[in-house]
Structure formats: structure tokens, C-alpha cells
N, CA and C atoms as a LAMMPS dump frame, in Angstrom:
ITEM: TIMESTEP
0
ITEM: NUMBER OF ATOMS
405
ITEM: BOX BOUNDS ff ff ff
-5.0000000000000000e+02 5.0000000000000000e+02
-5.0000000000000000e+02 5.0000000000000000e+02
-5.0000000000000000e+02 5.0000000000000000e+02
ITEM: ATOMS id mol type element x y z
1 1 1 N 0.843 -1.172 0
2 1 2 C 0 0 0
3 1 3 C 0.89 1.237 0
4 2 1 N 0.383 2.015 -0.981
5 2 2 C 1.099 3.361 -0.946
6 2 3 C 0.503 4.494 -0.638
7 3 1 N 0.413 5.309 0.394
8 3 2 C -0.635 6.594 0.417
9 3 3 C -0.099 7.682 -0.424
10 4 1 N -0.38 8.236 -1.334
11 4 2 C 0.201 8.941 -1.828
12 4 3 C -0.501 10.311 -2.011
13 5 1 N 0.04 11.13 -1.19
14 5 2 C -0.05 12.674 -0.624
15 5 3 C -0.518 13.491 -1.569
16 6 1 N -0.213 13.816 -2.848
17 6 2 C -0.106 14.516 -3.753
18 6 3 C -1.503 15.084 -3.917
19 7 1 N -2.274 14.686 -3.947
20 7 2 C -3.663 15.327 -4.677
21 7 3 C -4.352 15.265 -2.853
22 8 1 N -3.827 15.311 -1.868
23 8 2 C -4.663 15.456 -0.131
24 8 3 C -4.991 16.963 -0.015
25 9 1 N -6.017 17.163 0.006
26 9 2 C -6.634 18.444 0.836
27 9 3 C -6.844 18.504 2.119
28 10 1 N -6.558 19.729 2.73
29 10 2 C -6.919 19.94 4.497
30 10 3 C -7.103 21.248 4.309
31 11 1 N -8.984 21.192 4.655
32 11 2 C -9.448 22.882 4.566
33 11 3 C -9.326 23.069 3.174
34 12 1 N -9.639 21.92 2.106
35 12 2 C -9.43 22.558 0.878
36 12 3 C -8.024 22.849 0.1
37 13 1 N -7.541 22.776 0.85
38 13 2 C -5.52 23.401 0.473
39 13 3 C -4.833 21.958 0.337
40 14 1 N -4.191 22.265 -0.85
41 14 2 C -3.144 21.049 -1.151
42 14 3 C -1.888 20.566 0.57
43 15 1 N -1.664 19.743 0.933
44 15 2 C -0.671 19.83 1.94
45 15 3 C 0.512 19.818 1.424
46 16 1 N 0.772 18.634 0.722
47 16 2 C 2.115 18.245 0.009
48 16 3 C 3.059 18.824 0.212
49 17 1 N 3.096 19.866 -0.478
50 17 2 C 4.311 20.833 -0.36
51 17 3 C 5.002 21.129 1.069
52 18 1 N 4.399 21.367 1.864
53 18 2 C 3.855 21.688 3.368
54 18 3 C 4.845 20.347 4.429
55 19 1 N 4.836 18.82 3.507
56 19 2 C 5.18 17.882 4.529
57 19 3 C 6.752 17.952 4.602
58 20 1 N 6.923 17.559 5.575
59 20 2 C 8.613 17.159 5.336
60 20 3 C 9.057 15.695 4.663
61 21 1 N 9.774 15.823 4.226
62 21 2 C 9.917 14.662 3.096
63 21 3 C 10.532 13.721 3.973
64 22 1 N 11.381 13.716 4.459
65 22 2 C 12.083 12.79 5.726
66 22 3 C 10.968 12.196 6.205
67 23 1 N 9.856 12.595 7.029
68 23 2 C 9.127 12.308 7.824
69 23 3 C 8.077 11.618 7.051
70 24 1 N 7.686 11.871 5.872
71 24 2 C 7.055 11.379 4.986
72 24 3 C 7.582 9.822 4.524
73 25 1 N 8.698 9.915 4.167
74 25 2 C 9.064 8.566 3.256
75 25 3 C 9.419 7.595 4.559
76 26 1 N 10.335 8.162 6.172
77 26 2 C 10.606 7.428 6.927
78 26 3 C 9.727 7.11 8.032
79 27 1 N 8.699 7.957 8.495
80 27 2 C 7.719 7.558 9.325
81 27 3 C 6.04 7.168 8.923
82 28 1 N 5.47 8.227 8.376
83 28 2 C 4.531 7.929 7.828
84 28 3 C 4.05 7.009 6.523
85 29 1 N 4.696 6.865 5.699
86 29 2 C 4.557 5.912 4.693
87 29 3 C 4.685 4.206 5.094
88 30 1 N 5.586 4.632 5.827
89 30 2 C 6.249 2.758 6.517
90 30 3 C 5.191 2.503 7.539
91 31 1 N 4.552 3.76 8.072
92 31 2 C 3.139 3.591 9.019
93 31 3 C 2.318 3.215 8.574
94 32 1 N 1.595 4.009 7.615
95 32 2 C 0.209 3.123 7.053
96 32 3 C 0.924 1.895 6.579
97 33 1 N 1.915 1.705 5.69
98 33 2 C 1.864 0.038 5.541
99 33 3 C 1.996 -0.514 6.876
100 34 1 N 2.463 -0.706 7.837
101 34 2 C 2.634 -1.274 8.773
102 34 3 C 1.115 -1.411 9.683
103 35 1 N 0.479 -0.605 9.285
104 35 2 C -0.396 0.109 10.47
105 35 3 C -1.427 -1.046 10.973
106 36 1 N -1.55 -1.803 10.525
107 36 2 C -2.227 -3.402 11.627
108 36 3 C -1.608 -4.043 12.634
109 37 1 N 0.044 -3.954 12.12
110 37 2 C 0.802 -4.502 12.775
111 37 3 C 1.443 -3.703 14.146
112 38 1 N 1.199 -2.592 13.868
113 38 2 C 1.19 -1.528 15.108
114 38 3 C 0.232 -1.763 16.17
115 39 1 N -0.716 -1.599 15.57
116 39 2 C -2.591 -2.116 16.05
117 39 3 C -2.321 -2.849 16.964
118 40 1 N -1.562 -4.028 16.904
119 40 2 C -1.743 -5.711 17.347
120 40 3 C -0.587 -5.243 18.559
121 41 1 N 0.622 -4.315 18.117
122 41 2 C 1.425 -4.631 18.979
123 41 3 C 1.445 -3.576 20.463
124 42 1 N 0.516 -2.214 19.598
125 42 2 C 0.291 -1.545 20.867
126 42 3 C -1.428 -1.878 21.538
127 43 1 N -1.792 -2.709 21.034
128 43 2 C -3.256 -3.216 21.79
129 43 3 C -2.805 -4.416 22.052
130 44 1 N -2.243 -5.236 21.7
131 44 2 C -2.26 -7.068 21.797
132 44 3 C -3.924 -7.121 21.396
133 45 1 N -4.467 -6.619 20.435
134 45 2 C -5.782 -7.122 19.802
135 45 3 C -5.233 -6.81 18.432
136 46 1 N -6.263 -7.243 17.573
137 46 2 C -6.882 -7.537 15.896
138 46 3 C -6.928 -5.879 16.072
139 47 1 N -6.666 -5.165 14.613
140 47 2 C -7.062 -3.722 14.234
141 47 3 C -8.465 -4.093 13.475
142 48 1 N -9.066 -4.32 14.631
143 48 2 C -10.805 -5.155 13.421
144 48 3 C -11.842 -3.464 13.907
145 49 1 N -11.112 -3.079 14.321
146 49 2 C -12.171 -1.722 14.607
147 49 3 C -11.008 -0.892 13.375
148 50 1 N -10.086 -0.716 13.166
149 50 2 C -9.614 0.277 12.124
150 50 3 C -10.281 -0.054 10.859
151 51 1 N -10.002 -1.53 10.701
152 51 2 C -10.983 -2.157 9.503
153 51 3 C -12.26 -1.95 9.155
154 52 1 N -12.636 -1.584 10.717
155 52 2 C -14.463 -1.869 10.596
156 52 3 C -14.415 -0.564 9.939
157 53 1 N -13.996 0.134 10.853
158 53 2 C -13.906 2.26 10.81
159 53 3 C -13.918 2.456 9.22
160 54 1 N -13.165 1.96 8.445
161 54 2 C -12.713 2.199 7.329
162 54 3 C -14.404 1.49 6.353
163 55 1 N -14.448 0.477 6.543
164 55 2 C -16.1 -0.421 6.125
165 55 3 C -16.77 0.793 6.2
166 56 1 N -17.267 1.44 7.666
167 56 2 C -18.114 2.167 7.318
168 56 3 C -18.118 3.291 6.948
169 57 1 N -16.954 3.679 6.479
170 57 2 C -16.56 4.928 6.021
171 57 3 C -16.774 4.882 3.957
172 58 1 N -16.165 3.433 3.405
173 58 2 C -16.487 3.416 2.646
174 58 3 C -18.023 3.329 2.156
175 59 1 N -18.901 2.605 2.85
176 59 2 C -20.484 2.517 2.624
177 59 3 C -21.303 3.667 2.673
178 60 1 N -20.399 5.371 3.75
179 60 2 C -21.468 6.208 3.872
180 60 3 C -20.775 7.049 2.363
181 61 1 N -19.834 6.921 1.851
182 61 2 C -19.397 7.325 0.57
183 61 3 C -20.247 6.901 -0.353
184 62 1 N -20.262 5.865 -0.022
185 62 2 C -20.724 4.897 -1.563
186 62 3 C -22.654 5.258 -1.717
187 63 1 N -23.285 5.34 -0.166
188 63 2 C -24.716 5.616 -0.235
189 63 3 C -24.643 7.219 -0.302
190 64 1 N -24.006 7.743 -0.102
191 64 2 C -24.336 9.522 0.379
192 64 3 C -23.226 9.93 -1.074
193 65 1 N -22.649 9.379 -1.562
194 65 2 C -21.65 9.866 -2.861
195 65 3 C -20.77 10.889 -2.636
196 66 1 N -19.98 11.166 -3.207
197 66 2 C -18.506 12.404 -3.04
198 66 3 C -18.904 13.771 -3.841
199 67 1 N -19.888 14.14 -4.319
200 67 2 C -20.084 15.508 -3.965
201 67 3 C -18.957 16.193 -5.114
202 68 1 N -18.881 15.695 -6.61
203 68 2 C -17.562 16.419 -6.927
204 68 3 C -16.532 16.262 -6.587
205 69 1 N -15.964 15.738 -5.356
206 69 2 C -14.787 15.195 -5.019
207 69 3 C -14.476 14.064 -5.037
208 70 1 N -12.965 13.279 -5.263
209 70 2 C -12.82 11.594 -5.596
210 70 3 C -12.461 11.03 -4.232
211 71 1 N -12.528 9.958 -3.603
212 71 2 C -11.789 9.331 -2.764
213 71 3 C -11.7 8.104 -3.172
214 72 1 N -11.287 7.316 -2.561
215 72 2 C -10.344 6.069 -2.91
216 72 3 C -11.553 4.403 -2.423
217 73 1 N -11.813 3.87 -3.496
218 73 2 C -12.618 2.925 -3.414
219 73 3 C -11.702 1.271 -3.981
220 74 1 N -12.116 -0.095 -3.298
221 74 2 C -11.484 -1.336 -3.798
222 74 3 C -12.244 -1.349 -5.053
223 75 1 N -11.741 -1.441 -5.949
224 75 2 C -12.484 -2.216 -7.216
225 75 3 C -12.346 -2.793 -8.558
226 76 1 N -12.716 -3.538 -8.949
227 76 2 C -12.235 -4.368 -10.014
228 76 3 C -11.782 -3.845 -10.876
229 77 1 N -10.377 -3.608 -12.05
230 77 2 C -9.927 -2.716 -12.494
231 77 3 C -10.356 -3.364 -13.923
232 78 1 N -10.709 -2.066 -14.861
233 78 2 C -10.787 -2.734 -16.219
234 78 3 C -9.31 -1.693 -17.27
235 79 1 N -8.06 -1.923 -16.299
236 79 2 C -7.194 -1.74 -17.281
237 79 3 C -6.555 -0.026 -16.856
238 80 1 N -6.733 0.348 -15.889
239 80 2 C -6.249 2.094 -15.754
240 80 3 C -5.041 1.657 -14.876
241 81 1 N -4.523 2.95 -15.006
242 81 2 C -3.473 3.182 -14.075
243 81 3 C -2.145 1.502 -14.35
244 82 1 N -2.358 1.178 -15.928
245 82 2 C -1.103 -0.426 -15.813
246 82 3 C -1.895 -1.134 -14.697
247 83 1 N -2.878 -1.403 -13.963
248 83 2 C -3.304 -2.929 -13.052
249 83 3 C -4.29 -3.465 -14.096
250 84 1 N -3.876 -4.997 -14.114
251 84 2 C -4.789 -5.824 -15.096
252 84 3 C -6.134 -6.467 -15.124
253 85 1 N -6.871 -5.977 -15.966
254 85 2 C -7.848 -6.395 -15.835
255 85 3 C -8.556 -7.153 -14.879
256 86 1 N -9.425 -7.144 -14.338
257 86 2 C -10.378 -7.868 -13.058
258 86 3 C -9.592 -8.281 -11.733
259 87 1 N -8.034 -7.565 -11.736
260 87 2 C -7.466 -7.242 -10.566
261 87 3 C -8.286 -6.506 -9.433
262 88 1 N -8.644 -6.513 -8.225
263 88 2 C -9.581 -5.323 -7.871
264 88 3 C -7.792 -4.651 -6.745
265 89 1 N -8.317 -3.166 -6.904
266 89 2 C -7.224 -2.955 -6.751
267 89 3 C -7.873 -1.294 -6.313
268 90 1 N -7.181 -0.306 -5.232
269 90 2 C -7.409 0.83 -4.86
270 90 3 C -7.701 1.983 -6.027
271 91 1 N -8.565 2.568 -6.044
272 91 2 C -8.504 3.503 -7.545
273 91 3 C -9.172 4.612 -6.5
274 92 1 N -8.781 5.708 -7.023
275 92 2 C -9.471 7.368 -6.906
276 92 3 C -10.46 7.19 -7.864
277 93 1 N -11.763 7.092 -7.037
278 93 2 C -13.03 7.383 -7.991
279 93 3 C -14.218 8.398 -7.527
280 94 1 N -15.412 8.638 -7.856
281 94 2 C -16.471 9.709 -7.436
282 94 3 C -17.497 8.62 -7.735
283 95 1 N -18.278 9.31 -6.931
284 95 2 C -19.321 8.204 -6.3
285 95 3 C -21.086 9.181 -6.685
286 96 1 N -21.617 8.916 -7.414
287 96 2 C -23.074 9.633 -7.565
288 96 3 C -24.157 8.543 -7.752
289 97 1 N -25.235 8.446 -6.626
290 97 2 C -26.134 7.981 -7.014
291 97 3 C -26.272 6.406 -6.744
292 98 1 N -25.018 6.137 -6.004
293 98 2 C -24.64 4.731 -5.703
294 98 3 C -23.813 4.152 -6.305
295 99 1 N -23.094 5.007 -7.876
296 99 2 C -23.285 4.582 -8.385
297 99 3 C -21.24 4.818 -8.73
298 100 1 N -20.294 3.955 -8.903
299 100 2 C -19.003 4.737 -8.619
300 100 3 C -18.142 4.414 -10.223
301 101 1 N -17.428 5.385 -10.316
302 101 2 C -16.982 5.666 -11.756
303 101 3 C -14.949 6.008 -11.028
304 102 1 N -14.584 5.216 -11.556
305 102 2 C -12.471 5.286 -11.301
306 102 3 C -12.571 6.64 -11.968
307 103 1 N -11.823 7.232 -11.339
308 103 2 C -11.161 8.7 -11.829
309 103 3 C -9.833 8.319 -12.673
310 104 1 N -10.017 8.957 -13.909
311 104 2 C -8.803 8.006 -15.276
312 104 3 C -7.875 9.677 -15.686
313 105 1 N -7.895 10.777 -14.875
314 105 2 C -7.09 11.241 -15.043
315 105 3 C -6.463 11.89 -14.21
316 106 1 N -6.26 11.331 -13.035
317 106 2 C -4.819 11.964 -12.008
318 106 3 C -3.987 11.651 -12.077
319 107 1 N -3.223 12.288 -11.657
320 107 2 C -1.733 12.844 -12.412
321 107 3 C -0.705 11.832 -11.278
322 108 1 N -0.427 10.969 -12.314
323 108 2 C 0.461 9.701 -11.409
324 108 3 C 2.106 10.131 -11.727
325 109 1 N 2.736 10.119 -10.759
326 109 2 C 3.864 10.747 -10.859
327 109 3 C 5.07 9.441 -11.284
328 110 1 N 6.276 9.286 -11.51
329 110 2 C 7.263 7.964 -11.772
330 110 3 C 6.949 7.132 -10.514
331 111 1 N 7.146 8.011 -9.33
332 111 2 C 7.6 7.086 -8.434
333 111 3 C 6.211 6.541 -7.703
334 112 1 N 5.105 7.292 -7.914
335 112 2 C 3.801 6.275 -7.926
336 112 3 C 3.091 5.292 -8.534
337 113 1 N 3.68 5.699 -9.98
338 113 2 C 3.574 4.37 -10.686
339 113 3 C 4.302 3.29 -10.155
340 114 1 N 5.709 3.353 -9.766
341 114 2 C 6.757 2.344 -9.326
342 114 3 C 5.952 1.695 -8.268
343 115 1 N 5.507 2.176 -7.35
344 115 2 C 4.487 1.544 -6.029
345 115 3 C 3.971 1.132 -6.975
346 116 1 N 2.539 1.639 -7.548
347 116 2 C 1.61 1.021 -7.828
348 116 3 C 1.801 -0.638 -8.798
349 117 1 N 3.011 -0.38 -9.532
350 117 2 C 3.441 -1.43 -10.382
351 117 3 C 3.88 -2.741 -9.468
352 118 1 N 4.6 -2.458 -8.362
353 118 2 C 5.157 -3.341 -7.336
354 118 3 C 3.971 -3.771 -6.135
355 119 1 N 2.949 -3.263 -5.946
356 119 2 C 1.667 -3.452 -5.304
357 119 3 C 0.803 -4.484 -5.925
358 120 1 N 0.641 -4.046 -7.156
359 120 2 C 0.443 -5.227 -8.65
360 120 3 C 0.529 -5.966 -8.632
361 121 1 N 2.243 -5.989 -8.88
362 121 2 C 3.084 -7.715 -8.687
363 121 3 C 2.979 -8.623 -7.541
364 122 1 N 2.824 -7.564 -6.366
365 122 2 C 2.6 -8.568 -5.221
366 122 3 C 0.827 -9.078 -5.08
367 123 1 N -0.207 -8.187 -5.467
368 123 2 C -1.056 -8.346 -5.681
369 123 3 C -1.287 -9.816 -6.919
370 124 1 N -0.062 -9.978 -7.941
371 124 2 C -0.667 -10.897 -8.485
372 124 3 C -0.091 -12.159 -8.24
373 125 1 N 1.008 -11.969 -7.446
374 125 2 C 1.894 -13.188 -6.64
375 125 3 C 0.872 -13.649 -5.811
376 126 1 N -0.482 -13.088 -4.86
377 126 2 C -0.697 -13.437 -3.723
378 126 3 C -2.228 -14.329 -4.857
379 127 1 N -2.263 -13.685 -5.792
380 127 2 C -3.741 -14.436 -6.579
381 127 3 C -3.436 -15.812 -6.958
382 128 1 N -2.018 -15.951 -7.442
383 128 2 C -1.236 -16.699 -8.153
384 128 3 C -1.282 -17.994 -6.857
385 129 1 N -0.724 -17.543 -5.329
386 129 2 C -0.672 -18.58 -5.064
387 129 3 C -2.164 -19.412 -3.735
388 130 1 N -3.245 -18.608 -4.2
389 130 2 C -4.165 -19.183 -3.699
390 130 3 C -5.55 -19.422 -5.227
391 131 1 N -4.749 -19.941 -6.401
392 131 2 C -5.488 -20.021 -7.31
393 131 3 C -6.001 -21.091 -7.318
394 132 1 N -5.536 -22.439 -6.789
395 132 2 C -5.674 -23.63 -6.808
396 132 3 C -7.135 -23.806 -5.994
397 133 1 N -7.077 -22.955 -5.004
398 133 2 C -8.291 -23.123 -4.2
399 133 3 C -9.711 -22.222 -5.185
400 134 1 N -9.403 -21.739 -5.964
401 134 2 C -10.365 -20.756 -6.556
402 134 3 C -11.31 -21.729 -7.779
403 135 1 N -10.457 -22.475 -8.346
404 135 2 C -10.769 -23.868 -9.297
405 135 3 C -12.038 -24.985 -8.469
């Protein structure tokens, strides 16, 4: 997982510029990927409430829609952003009516493609080796 800052508003205002890059690539980035495993080690429980938090965060999006603005939905990809077909995979999309549409033109930078390409691969390593059970 890659969070990638670039297009984040607070109050409307781009942050990006604003972060420190150190703190960005060495604490926070290695955080959200890590961030279950934090969960577990500063609770000794499951992060099943960050999970849940996030569930119902996506459902009041998906029934109440984004308003002109995109946020980030799981879903089956038909080919954007280089992920292959019926991969389901994180996309920036807008949501009207129930009804949700991938956003096909934000501005993906080298080194987000590089995540996203390596997210992919591991994404299709992990399909690859529970395919047998899918048959």
C-alpha cells in the first residue's frame, strides 16, 4: 500500500508541499503500511475496529456519494493506471447515485507508478498462489 499525498486536501488546500519529506518517506509511509501490525502490537488485539472504521466509512461514501470530489474505493480494475484487468485494486473514484466511476485522469507521478506497479506484482503473486483453491 502506498498513500500517496499529492492530490490530499486539508481545509481545501493542497498539503504536500507543506510535509517534510524525511518524515514522509521514513515515518509515515512505513506507518500506514505497517499500520495493523502496530494495532496488534500496541493493543495485543486484531485492528478489526480500524478495519471496521474504514467499512463504514467506505459505505457512507458509496450511499451519500462524493459531492464532486474523488476518494479512494477497492475495485475491479478494467485496465487504468497499468493494473490488469479484473485485478480489484485501490482507484481514486467519485461516487453519484450509488453509483461509482475510477477517476482516469490523475496525475500519477514515476515514483507512484513504481508503487503502484510493485503493489500489482505482489497483488498478483498473492492471486497466483491461492489459485488452486479458486478452481
Amino acid at each position: 500500500m502506498y498513500p500517496d499525498l499529492r492530490h490530499t486536501l486539508v481545509d481545501g488546500q493542497p498539503i504536500y508541499d507543506t510535509l517534510d519529506r524525511d518524515w514522509l518517506e521514513n515515518d509515515f509511509i512505513p506507518g500506514v503500511q505497517q499500520r495493523g501490525a502496530a494495532i496488534i502490537n500496541a493493543r495485543g488485539l486484531s485492528s478489526a475496529a480500524s478495519a471496521g472504521n474504514a467499512a463504514i466509512s467506505h459505505m457512507r461514501d458509496w450511499v451519500t456519494g462524493t459531492e464532486g470530489q474523488w476518494t479512494s474505493f477497492s475495485v475491479p480494475s478494467t485496465g487504468q493506471y497499468g493494473v490488469p484487468e479484473g485485478l480489484v485494486f485501490s482507484y481514486p473514484v467519485t461516487v453519484q447515485d450509488g453509483q461509482w466511476e475510477i477517476v482516469e485522469d490523475v496525475e500519477i507521478t514515476a515514483e507512484a507508478q513504481a508503487r503502484i506497479d510493485t503493489t500489482t506484482a505482489e497483488l498478483l503473486e498473492e492471486r497466483e498462489a491461492v489459485a488452486h483453491l479458486l478452481a
